[in-house]
N, C-alpha and C positions, 0 to 999 in steps of 0.2 A: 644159553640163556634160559629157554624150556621153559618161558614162564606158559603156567595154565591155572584156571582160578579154582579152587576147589575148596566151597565151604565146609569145614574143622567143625563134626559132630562130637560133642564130649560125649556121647552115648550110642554108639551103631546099632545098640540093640534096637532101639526103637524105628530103626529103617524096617527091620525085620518083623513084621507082622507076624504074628502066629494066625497060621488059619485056625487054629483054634478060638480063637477070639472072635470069628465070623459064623457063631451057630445062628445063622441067618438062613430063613425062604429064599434063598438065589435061583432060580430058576438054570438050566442047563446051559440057557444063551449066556446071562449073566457070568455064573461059573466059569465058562472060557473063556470070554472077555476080562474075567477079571486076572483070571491065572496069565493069560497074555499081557494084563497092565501091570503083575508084580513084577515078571520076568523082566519088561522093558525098563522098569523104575530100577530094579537089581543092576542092568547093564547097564545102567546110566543113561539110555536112549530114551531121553525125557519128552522127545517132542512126539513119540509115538505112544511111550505112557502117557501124556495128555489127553491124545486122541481116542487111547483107548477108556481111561476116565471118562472123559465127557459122554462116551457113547454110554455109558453102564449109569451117569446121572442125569442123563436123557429119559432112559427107563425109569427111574426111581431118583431124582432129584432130594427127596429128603433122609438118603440115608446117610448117618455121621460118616463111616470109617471110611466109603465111598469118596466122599466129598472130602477127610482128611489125607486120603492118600494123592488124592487129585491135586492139593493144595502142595504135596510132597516135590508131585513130577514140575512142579511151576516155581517153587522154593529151592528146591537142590539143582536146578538148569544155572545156563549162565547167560539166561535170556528172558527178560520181561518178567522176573520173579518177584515182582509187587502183586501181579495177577494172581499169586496163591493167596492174596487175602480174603475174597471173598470166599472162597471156596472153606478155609479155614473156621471164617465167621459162621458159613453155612454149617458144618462139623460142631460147632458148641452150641448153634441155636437147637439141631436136630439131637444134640448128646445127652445123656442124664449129667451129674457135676462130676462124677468121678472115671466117666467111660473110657476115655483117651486123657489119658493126666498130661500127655506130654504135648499135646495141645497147642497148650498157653504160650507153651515155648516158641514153639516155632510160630504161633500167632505174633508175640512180642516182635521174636526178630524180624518176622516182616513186616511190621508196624515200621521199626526202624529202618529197613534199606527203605521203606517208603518217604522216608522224613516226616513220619506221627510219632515224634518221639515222648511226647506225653503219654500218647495212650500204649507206646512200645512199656513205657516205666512202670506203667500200672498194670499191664495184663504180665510182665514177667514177675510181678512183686506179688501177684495173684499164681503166679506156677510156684515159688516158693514155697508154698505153702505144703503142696501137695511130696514134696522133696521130703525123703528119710533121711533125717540127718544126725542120724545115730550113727549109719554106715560109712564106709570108707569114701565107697562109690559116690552117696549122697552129700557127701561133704565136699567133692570137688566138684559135682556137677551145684550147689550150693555156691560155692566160689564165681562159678565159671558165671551163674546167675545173676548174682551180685556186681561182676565185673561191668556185664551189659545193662545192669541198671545204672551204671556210674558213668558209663559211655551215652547213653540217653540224657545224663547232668550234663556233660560236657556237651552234646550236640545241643542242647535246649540253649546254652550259654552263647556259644559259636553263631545257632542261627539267629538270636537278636543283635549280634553286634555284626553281622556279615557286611563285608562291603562292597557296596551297591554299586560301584564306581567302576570295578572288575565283571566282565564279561567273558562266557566261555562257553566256547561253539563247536561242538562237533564237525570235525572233517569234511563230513557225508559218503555213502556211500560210492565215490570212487577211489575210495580208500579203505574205510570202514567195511568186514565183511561180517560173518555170523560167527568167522573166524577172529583167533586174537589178533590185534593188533597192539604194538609197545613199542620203546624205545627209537623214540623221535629222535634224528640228529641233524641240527639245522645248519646250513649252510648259505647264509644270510646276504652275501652278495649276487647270489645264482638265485634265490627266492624258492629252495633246492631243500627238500628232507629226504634223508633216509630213514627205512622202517622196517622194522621185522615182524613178519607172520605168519601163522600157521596156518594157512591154507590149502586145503584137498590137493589143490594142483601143483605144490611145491615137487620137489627133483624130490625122491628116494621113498622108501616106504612110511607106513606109519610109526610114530617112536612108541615108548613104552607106556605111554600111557593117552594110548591112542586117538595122539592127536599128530598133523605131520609134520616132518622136521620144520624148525623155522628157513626161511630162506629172505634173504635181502632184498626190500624194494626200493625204488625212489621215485620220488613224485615232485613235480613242480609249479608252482599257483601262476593260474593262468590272468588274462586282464579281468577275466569277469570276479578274480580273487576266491575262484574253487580251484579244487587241486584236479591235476592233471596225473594218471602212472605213465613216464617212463617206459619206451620199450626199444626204442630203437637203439641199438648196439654201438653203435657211432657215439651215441647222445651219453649212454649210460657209460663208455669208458671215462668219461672226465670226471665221476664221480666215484668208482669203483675201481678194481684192479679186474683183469680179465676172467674170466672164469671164476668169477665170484663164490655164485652159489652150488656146492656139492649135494652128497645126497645125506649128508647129515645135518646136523645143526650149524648154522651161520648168523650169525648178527651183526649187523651193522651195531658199534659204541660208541666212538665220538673221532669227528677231527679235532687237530691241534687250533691252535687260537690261530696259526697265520695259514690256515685251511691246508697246508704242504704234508699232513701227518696224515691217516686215517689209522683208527684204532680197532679190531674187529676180534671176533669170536668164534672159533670151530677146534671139532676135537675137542672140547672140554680145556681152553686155555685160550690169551689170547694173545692177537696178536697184530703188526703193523705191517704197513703199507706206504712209502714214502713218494709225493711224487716226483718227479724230477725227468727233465727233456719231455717235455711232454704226455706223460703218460703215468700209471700209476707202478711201481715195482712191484714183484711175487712178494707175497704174502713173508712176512718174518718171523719166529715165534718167541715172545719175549722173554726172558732168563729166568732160570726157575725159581727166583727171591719171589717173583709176581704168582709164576706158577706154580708153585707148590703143592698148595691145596688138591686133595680128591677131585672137591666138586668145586671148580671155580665160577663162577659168580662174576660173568662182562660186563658189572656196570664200575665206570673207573671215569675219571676226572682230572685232568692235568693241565696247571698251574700255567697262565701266558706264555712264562721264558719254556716252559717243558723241560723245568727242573725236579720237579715235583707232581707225584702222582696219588690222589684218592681210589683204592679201589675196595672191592667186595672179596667176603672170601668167608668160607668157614675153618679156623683153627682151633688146634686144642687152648691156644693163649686168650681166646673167646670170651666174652661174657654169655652166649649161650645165641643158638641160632647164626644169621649170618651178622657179620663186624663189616665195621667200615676202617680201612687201614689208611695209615700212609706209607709212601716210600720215598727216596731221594735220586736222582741221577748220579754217579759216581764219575769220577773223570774220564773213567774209560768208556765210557757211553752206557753203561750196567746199571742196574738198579739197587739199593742197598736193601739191607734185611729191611720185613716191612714193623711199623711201628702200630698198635692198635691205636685211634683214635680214643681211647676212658670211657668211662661210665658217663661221663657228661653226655654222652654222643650217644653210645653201644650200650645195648640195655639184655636181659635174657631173650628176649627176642629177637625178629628181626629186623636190621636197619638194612636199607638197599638205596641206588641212584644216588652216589654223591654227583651236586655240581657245585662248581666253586665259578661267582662270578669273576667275569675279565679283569675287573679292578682287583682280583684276589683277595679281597676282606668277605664277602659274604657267601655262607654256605650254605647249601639247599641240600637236601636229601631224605630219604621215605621210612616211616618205622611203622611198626609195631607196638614198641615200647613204649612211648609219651605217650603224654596227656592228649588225643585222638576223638575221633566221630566216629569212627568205625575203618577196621582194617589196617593196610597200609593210608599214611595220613604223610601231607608233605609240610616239614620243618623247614625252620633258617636259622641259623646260628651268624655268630659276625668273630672272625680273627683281631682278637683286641692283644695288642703286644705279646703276640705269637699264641696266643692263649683262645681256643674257641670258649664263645659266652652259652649261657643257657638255651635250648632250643624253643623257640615260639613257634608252635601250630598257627600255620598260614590263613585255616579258618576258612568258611564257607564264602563264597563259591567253589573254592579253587579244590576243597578236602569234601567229598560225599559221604554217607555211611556207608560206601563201599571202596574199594583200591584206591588211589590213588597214588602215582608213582611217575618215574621216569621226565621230571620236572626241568623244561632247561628254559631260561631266561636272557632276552634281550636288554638290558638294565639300562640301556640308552634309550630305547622307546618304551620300555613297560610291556611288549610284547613276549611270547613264548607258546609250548608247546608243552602238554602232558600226556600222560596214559592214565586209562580209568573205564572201570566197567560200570559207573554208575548209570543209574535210570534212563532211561531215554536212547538208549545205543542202541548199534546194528547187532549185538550178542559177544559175548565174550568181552576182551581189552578192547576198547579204541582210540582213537587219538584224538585228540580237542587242542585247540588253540584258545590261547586268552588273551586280554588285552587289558591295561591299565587307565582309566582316565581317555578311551577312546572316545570318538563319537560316535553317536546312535548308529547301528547300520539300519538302511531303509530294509525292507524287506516286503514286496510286492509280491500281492496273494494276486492270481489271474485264475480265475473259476470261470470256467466254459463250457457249452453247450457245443458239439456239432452235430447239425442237422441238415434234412436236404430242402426242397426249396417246397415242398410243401409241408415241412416242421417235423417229420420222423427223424429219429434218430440215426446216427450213423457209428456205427460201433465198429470194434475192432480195427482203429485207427490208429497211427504214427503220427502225433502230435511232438516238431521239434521246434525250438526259440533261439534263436539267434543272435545275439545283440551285435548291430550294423556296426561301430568304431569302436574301439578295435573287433576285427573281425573274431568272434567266438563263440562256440556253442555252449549253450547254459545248461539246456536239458533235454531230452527224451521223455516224456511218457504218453501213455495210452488212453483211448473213449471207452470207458463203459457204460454200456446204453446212453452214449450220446456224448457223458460226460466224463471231463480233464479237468487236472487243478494243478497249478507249478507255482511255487517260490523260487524268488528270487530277491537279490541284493543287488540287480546294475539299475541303471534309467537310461532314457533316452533312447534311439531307434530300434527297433528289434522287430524282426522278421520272424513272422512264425509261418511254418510249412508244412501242410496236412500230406498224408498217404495214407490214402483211404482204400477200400476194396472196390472194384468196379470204377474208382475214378483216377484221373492223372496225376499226380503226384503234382500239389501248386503251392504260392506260398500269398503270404497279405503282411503287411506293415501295421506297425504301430509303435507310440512314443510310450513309454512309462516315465513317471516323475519322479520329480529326484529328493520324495517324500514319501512315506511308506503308506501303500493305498490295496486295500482289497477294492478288485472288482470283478464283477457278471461280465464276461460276452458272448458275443454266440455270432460262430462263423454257419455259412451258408453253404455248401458246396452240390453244384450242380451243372448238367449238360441240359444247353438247347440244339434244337436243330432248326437253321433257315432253309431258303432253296438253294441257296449257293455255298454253306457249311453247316459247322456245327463247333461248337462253342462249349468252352467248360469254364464256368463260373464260379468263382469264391467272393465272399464281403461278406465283411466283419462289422458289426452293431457292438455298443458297448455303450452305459451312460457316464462313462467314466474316462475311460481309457481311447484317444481317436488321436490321428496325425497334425489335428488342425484346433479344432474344436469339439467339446461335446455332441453326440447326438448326429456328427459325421458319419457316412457308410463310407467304408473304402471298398469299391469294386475295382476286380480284377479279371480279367477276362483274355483266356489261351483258346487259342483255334486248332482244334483238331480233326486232325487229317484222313483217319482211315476208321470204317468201321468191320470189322471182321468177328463171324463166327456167331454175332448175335449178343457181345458184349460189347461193353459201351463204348467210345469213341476215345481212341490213343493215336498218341503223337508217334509217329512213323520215323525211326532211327535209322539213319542210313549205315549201312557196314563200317566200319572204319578200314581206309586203303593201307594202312600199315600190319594191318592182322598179320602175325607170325602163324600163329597157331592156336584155333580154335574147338573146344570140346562141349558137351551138351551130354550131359546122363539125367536117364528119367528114373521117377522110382514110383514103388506102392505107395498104397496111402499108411499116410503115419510114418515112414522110411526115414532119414535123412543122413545117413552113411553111403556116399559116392564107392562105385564101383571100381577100384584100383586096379583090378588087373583087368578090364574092356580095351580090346586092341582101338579104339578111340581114345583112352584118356592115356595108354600107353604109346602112343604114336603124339599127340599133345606135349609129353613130356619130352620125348627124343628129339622133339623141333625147338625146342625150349633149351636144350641143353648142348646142339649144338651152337645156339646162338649166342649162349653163354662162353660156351668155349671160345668162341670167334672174337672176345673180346667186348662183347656187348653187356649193358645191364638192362635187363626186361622191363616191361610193367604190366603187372596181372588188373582183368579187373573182372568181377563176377557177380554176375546175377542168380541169385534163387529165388525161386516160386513155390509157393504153395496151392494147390487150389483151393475153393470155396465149400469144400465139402470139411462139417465144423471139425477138427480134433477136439478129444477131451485131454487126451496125453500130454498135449501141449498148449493147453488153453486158448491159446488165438493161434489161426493161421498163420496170423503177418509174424508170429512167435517161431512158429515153425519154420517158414519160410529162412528165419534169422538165422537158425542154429544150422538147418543146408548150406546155407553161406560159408558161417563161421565155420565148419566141421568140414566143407571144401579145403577153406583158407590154410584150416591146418594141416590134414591130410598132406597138402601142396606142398608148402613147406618142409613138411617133415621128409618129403620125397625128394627135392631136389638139394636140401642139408644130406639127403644120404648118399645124396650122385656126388659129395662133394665139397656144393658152392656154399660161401656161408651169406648171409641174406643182406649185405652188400650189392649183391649183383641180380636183386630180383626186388621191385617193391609190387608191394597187392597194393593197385591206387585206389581204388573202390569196392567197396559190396552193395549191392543194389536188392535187396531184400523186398519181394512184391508178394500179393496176392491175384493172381489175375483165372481167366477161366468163365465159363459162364455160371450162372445162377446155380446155388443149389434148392433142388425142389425135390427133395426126399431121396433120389436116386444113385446112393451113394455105392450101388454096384456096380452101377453103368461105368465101368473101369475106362471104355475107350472114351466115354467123354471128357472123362476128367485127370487121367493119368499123363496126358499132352502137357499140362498146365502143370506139371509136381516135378520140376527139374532145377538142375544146379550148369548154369552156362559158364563155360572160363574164356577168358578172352587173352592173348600174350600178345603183345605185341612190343 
């Protein structure tokens, strides 16, 4: 599939600056920073060319070429590139009329991914100007100009007639990365998508255009109606065939209409997976009528009975770019030669993502070619006595001035699924849901304060929420200086549970309504001491949000047992009597890579793995600690602490996968990720005080 987004310059020269163009006063510092932020804008490593921009109009804010290259590294990413507008505006407030001609240009087009398509129309109809268009060269960057001034008619058209009735929501990120994401394939009885991305962590190196192979995900909407990834092996064969993802390219494309087909992608061709007795069959690769092509194209669409299939492909029978085809089942189970869809359909561009609804009359699918807002745009056409009818641009919301693609639809409730890089994403492709004629979703703003009980703040906090029926966790985030903020879409009871530094890990109640409501609260979290204990206290204040009624405190109050070492008062865990095998590695500050070969964690394993053998299945569970002495490397402790955990878990795993076992016969039940230790008060060389406190514990039992 290898989709990655890459804005189409009709002019590369103008990436290329002439330093000659810069007889400017740069001072020495400037100079290497600058040479450092062309070098990064050349590699494409835009978020480092930003960094080094902003630093160089930090120094000098009003210089044009500065401030237009800066606008470059924010324009040519595939991340938040509305943000080069100011930078741009700043480049023609500080320019003479004629400094930078090409400008306007890329000022225009980022008017338009912004959705300012009025004034996208007028600052390119104002670069026109400056266009030679005597030349060859100037008469197609002339065209190319013109084209986006016509695409700005179409979006100004689009956004007054858009329908309001349509709603479309990003995934969020547990799904959504900085990476691409595309090619939604739903499977509607399981409440079950599959997805493809290119993410750092995929199996095999980076591909050719350095980004990493795609690899197969799947994810499934939990009761709080966010999506959950997939990961347990058991879970993912009912979706998958075994050993899914290689170290090349892989894509999940579509199942069959009665969910028993899977359709998928590797090797550059594609290919099936049938299920049957349970389970998914090896991979099949389908007949070369399908595969023929060099470069095939896994986006493909087939028909309820699974007599007929829509797919991608470039031919020389083409109208230019990629075509959308059909083919036929033959009696022998084979595919017949394929047929182009026409010019009705297939344009010199490219068309991509056929779907054909379940009723088999209406066709969905992504072009180039039509009448558009910008980019890939998604059409629908309808099968009128065998004949597809004209394609209608589906129109704002669902079309952005940027990608839009990989469109599949539930036609019984109005619901579906797309891909699209426009405005407001985690970076690159992501996946969005949409809805027809839905109801409102509530969407509760909770803004907080945590403080201790004489009103300072308490930072660097593990703020998690809950919602009590069905049991589910909605979110994670964190205090800074004091303060938290989460959305969400459930009501009703929800338990929120602080981990804080220096206190016990507690939790408080409260109701949300089942009406969309911002509001303030501010929890309290603090230790007393009596003569006969000591106490750690939480309640929560809020003029909005309370169990019973407004203007309620709910207190909560845990009794803690031990104090030691001169840190505040913990609850005292007794060993557990089933311990198999228990390990504890400390590290430096800053560390969090366990010691693998420590005849400790090697002696850990060997108790582990006979008891594997003996026919048992384990359960890991592990603690990491960070102490209170601050990282910068890692911004928060309780941060640090995470990634000792996580970086255990894997380790683990990857060691007892190599003895053998495959992860059936071991679950990690918990990670308990803390910050604990005494106070820091400047003394962060005092190694033996604080090096106690900076470990990863593994527990087997």
């Amino acid at each position: 599939m290898k989709f990655s987004i890459k804005l189409i310059i009709p002019f590369i020269a103008l990436l290329i600056i002439s330093t000659g163009i810069f007889a400017q006063n740069f001072s020495a510092e400037e100079k290497r920073i600058l040479k450092k932020a062309r070098k990064n804008l050349a590699d494409e490593k835009y978020k480092d060319a930003q960094n080094d921009y902003l630093e160089l109009i930090k120094i000098n804010p009003k210089n044009d070429f500065t401030n237009f290259e800066a606008g470059l590294s924010y324009y040519l990413s595939d991340f938040e590139r509305e943000k080069s507008i100011p930078y741009f505006e700043n480049a023609l407030k500080y320019s003479s009329e004629d400094t930078i001609p090409e400008l306007k240009y890329y000022l225009g087009r980022a008017y338009h991914i912004n959705g300012q398509f009025e004034k996208s129309k007028t600052t390119l109809a104002e670069f026109s100007s400056f266009i030679k268009k005597h030349t060859k060269a100037g008469q197609s960057l002339l065209n190319e100009t013109n084209y986006r001034i016509q695409i700005n008619d179409n979006s100004i058209n689009y956004a007054g007639n858009q329908n309001k009735n349509i709603k479309v929501k990003n995934l969020g990120k547990n799904i959504n990365t900085s990476y691409p994401e595309y090619a939604p394939v739903f499977k509607k009885e399981d409440h079950v998508i599959l997805f493809t991305s290119r993410r750092k962590e995929n199996l095999g190196k980076m591909a050719v255009d350095n980004l990493a192979y795609e690899d197969i995900y799947v994810a499934k909407r939990t009761a709080a109606n966010s999506w959950e990834l997939i990961t347990d092996k058991q879970e993912l064969n009912k979706y998958l065939p075994k050993n899914f993802n290689t170290r090349k390219h892989d894509a999940g494309v579509i199942y069959s209409a009665d969910g028993k087909t899977l359709y998928t992608y590797k090797d550059d061709a594609l290919w099936k997976s049938i299920f049957k007795d349970e389970q998914w069959n090896e991979l099949e690769k389908l007949n070369k009528e399908i595969n023929e092509s060099q470069f095939n194209v896994p986006s493909i669409s087939v028909t309820k009975d699974g007599n007929t299939m829509f797919f991608v492909s470039y031919r020389k029978d083409g109208y230019g770019g990629k075509d959308i085809y059909k083919a036929t089942k033959n009696n022998d189970g084979s595919w017949s030669a394929p047929e182009n869809l026409g010019p009705k359909i297939n344009t010199e561009f490219d068309e991509d993502a056929p779907f054909l609804s379940n009723n088999g009359i209406t066709f969905y699918f992504s072009s180039k070619g039509h009448e558009g807002i910008g980019g890939y745009d998604i059409f629908k056409s309808e099968f009128i006595n065998g004949e597809l009818s004209e394609p209608i641009n589906l129109g704002i919301p669902l079309n952005s001035p940027l990608d839009d693609i990989y469109f599949v639809i539930d036609e019984e409730d109005q619901t579906g699924f797309l891909s699209s890089d426009r405005n407001g994403g985690n970076g690159g492709m992501d996946i969005y849901s949409f809805c027809s004629n839905c109801p409102d979703e509530i969407i509760n703003v909770i803004k907080g304060i945590l403080a201790n009980n004489d009103g300072d703040s308490i930072d660097d906090a593990s703020i998690s929420f809950n919602i009590i029926n069905p049991d589910s966790l909605i979110g994670t985030t964190a205090s800074e200086n004091g303060n938290f903020e989460l959305n969400t879409n459930t009501s009703g009871k929800h338990q929120i549970t602080v981990n804080a530094n220096n206190y016990e890990k507690q939790s408080i109640y409260i109701n949300l309504p089942d009406t969309s409501t911002t509001a303030d609260i501010k929890i309290n979290l603090y230790q007393v001491e009596t003569e006969t204990n000591n106490y750690q206290i939480i309640h929560l204040t809020s003029d909005v949000l309370a169990l019973n009624q407004s203007d309620t405190i709910e207190i909560e109050k845990t009794l803690l047992t031990t104090v030691t070492d001169g840190n505040v008062p913990t609850k005292k865990t007794p060993t557990p009597s089933n311990v198999i095998a228990e390990y504890q590695g400390f590290f430096d500050y800053n560390v969090k890579e366990i010691n693998t070969t420590s005849s400790d964690y090697l002696a850990m394993v060997e108790k582990a793995v006979k008891e594997i053998q003996s026919g048992k299945t384990i359960a890991i569970q592990i603690e990491s600690s960070a102490s209170r002495v601050p990282t910068k490397t890692f911004k928060t402790n309780i941060n640090l602490a995470s990634l000792r955990g996580e970086q255990a878990k894997e380790v683990l795993i990857k060691t007892l996968l190599a003895k053998g076992f495959d992860e059936s016969k071991f679950n990690i039940t918990n990670i308990n990720a803390i910050v604990s230790g005494p106070k820091y008060i400047g003394d962060y060389k005092n190694t033996e005080k604080y090096n106690k406190f900076q470990y990863v514990k593994i527990i087997i039992k």
